[in-house]
N, CA, C and O atoms as a MOPAC input file, in Angstrom:
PM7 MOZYME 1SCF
protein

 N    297.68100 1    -7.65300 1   -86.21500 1
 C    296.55000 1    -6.81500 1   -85.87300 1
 C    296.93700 1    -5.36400 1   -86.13400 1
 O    298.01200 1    -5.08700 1   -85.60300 1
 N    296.27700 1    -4.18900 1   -86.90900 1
 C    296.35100 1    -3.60200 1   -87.65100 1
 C    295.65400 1    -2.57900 1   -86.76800 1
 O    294.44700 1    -2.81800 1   -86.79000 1
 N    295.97600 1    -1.39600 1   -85.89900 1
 C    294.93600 1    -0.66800 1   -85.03800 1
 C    294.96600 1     0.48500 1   -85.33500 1
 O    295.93800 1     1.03300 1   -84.81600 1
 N    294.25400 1     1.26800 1   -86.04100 1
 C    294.25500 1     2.90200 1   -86.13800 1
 C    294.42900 1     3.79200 1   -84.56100 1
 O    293.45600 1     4.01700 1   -83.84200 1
 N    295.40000 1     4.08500 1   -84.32700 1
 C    295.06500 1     4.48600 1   -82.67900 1
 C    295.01000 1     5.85600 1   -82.72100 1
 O    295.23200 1     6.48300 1   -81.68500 1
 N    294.65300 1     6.64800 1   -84.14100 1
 C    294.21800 1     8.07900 1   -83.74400 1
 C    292.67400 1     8.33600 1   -84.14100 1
 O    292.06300 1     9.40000 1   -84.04400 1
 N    292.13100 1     6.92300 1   -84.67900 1
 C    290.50100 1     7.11700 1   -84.83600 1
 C    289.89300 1     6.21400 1   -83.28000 1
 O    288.74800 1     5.80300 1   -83.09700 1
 N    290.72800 1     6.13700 1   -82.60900 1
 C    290.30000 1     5.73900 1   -81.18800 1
 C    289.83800 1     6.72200 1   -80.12500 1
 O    290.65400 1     7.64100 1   -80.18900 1
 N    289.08000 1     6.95800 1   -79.32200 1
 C    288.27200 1     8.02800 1   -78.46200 1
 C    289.33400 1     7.68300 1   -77.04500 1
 O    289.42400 1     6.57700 1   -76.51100 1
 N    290.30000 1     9.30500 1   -76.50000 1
 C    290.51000 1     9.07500 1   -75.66100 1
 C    290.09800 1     8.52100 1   -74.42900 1
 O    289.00500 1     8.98200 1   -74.10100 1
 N    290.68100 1     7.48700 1   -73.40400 1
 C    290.17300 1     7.36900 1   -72.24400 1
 C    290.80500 1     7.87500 1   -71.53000 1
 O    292.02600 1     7.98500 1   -71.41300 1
 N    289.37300 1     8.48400 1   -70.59300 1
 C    290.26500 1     9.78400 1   -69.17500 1
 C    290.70000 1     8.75000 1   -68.33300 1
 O    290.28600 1     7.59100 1   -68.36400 1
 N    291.83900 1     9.36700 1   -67.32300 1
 C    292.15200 1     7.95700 1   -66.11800 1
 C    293.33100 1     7.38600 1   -66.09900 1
 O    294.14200 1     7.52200 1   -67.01500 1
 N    293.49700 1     6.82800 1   -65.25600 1
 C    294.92200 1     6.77700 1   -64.86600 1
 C    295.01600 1     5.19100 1   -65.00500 1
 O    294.09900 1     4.38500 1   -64.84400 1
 N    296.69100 1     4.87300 1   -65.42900 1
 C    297.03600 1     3.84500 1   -65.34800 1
 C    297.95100 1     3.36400 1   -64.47100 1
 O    298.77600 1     4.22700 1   -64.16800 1
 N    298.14900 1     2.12100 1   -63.85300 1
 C    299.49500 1     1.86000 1   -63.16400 1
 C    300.09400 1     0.58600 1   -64.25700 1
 O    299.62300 1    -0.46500 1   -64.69200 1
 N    301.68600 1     1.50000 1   -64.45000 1
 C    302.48900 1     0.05400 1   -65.41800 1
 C    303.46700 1    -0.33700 1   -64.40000 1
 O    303.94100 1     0.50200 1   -63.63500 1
 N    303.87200 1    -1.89200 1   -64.34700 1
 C    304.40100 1    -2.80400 1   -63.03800 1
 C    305.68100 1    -2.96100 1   -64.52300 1
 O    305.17900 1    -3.38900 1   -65.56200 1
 N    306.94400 1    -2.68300 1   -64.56000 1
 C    307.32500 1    -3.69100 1   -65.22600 1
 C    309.12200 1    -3.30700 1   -65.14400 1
 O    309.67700 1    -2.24600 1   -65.43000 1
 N    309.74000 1    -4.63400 1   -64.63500 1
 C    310.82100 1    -4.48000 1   -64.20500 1
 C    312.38200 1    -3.78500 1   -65.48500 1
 O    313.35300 1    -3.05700 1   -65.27600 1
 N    311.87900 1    -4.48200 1   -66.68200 1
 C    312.51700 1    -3.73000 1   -67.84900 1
 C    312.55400 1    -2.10200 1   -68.10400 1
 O    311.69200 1    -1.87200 1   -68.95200 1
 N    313.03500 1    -1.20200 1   -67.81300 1
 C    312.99600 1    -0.15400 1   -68.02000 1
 C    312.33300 1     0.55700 1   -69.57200 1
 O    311.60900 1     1.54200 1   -69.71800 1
 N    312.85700 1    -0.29300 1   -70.49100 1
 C    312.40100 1     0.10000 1   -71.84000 1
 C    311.21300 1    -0.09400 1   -71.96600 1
 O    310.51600 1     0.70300 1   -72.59400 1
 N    310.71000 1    -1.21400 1   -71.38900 1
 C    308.94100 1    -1.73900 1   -71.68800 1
 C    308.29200 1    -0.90900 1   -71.02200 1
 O    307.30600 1    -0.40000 1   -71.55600 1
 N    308.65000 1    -0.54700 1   -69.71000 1
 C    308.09100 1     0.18300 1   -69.33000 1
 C    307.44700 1     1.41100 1   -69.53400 1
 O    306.31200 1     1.87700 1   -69.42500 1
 N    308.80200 1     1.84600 1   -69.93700 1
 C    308.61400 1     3.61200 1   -70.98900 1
 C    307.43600 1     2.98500 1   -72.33700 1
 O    306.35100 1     3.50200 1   -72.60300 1
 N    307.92800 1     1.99800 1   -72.88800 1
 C    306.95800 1     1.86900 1   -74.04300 1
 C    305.20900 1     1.94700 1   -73.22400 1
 O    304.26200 1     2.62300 1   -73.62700 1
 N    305.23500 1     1.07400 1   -72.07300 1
 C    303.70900 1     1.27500 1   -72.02500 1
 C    303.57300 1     2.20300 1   -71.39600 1
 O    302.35800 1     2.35100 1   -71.26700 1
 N    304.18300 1     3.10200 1   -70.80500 1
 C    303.73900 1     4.53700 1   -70.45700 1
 C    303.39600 1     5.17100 1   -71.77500 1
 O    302.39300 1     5.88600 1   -71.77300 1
 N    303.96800 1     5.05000 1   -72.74800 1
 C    304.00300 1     5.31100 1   -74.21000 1
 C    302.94800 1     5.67300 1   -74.80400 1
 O    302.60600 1     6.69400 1   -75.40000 1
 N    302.37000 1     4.47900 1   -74.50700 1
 C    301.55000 1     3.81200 1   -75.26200 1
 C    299.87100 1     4.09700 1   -74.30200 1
 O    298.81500 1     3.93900 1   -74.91400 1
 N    299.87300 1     4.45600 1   -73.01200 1
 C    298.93800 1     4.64200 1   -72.50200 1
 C    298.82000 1     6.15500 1   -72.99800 1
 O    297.78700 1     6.75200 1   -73.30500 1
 N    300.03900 1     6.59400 1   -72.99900 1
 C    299.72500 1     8.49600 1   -72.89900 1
 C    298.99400 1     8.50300 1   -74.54600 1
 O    297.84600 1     8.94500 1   -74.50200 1
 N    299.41700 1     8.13000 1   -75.85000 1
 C    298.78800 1     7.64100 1   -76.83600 1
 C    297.01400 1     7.65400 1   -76.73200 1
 O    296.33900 1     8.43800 1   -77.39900 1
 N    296.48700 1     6.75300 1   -75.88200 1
 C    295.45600 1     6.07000 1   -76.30400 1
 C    294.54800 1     7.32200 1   -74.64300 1
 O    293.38600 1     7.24000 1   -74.24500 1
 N    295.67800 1     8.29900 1   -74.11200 1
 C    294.71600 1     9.57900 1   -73.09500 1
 C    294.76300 1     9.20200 1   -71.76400 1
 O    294.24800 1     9.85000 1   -70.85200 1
 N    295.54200 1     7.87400 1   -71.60200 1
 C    295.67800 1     7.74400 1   -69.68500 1
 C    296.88600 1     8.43300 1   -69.40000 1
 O    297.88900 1     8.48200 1   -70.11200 1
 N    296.68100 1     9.00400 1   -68.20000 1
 C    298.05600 1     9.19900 1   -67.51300 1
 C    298.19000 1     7.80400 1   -66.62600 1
 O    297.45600 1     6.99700 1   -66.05600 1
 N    299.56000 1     8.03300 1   -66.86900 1
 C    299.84600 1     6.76400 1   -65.64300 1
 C    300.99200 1     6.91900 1   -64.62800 1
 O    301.33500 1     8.09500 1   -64.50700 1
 N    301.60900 1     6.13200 1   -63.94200 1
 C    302.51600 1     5.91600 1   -63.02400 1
 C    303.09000 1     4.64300 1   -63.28400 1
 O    302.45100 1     3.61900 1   -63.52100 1
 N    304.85300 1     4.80000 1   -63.20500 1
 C    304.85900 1     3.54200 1   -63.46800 1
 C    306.39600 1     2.94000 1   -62.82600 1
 O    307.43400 1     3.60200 1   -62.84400 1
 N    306.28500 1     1.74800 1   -62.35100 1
 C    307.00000 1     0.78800 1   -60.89500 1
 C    307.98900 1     0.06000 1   -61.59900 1
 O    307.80500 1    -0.69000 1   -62.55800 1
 N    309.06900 1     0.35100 1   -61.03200 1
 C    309.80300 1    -1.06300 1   -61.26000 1
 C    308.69400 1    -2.33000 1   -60.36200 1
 O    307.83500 1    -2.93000 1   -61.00800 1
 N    308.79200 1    -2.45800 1   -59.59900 1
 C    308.71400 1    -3.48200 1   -58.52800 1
 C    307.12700 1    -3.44300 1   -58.29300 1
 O    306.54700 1    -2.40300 1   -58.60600 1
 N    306.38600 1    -4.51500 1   -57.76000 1
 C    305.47100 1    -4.80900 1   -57.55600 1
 C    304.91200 1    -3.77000 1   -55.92600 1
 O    304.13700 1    -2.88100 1   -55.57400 1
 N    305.78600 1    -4.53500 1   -55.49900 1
 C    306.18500 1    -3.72200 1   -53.54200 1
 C    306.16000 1    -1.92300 1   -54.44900 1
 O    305.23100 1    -1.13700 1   -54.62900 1
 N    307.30200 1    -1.87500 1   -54.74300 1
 C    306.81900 1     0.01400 1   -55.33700 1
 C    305.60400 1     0.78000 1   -55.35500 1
 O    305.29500 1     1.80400 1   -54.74500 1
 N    304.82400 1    -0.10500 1   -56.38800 1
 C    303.46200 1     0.33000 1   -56.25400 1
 C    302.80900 1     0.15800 1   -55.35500 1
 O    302.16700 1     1.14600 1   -55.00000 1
 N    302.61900 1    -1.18100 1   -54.50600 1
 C    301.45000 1    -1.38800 1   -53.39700 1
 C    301.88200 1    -0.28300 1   -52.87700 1
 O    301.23700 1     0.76300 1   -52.94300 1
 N    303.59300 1    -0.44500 1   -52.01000 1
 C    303.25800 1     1.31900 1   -51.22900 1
 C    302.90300 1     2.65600 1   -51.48200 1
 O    302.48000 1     3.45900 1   -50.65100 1
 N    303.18700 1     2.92800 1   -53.20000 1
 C    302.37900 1     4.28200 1   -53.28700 1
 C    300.91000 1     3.92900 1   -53.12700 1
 O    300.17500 1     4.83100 1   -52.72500 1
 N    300.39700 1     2.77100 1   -53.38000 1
 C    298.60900 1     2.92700 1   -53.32500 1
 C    298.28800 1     2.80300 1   -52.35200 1
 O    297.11400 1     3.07100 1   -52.09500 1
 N    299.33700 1     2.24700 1   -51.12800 1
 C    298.84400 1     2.21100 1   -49.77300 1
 C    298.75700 1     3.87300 1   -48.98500 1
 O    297.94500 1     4.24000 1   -48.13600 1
 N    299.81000 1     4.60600 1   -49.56600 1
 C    300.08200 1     5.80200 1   -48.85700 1
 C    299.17700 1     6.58500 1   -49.93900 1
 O    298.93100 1     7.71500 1   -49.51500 1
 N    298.54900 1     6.31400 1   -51.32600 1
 C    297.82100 1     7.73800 1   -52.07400 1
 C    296.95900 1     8.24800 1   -51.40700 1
 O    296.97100 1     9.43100 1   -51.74700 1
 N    296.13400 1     8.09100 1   -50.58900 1
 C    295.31800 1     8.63500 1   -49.65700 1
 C    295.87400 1     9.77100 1   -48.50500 1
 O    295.17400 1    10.49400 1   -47.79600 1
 N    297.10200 1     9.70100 1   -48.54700 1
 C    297.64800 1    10.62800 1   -48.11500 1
 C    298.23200 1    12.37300 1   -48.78300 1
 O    298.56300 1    13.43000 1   -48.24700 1
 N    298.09000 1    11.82600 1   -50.34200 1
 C    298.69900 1    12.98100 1   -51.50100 1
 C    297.45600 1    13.70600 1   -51.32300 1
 O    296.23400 1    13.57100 1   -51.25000 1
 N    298.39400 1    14.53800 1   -51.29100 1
 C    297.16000 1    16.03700 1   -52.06500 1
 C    295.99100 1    15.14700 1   -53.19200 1
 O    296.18900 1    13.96000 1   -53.45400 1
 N    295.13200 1    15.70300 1   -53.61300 1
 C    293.55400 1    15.47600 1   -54.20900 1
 C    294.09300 1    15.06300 1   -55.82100 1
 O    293.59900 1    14.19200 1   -56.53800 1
 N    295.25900 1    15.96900 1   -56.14600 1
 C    295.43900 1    16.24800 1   -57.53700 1
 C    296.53900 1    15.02700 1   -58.31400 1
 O    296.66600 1    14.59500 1   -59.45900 1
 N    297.29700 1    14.74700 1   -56.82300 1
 C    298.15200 1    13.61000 1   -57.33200 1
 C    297.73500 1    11.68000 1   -56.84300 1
 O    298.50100 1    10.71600 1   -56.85500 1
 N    296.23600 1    11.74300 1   -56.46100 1
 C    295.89700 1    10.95200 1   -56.20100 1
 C    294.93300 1    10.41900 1   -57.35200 1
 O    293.98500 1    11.03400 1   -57.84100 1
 N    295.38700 1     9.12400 1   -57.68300 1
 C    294.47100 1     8.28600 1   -58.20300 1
 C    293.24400 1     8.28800 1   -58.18500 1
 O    292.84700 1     8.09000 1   -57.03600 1
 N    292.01400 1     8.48300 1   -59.27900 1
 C    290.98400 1     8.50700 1   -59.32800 1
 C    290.54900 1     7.36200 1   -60.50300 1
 O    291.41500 1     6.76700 1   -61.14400 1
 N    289.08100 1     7.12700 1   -60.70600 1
 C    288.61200 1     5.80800 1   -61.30700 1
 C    289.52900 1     4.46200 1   -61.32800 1
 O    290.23800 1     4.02000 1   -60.42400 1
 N    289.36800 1     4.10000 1   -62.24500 1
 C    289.84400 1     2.47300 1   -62.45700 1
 C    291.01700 1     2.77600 1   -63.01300 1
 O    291.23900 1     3.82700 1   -63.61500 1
 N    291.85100 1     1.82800 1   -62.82700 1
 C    293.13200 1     1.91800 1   -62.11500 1
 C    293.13900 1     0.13000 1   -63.65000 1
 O    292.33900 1    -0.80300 1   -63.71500 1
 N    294.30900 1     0.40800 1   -64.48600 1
 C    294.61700 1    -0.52000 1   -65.13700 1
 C    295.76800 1    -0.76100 1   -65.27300 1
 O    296.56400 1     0.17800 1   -65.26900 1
 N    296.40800 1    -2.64300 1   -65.50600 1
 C    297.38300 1    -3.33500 1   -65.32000 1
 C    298.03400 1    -3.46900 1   -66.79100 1
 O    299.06300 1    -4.12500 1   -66.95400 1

């Protein structure tokens, strides 16, 4: 599969990447910042639930807004 990813229309919004490999990880942070998400990204599953349990607590600017992708 063959994807032009600079005739693609950024998407605003944040991502969360789960992934215990360090390298994959960086790649799909990579690869989201590429295609206009910012993201955050976990070793561990537990990692993330507790930042999304406590984001309601961050300041406005470092809190998660819209849809939230895996």
């Amino acid at each position: 599969m063959n994807i032009e990813w600079e005739k693609l229309s950024p998407i605003p919004g944040w991502g969360i990447v789960v992934e215990d490999d360090p390298i994959l990880r960086v790649l799909m942070v990579d690869i989201l910042a590429e295609i206009g998400l910012h993201s955050l990204d976990f070793e561990t599953a537990d990692e993330a639930l507790i930042y999304l349990l406590s984001a309601s607590r961050l300041p406005q600017k470092h809190a998660l807004r819209g849809a939230l992708c895996a």
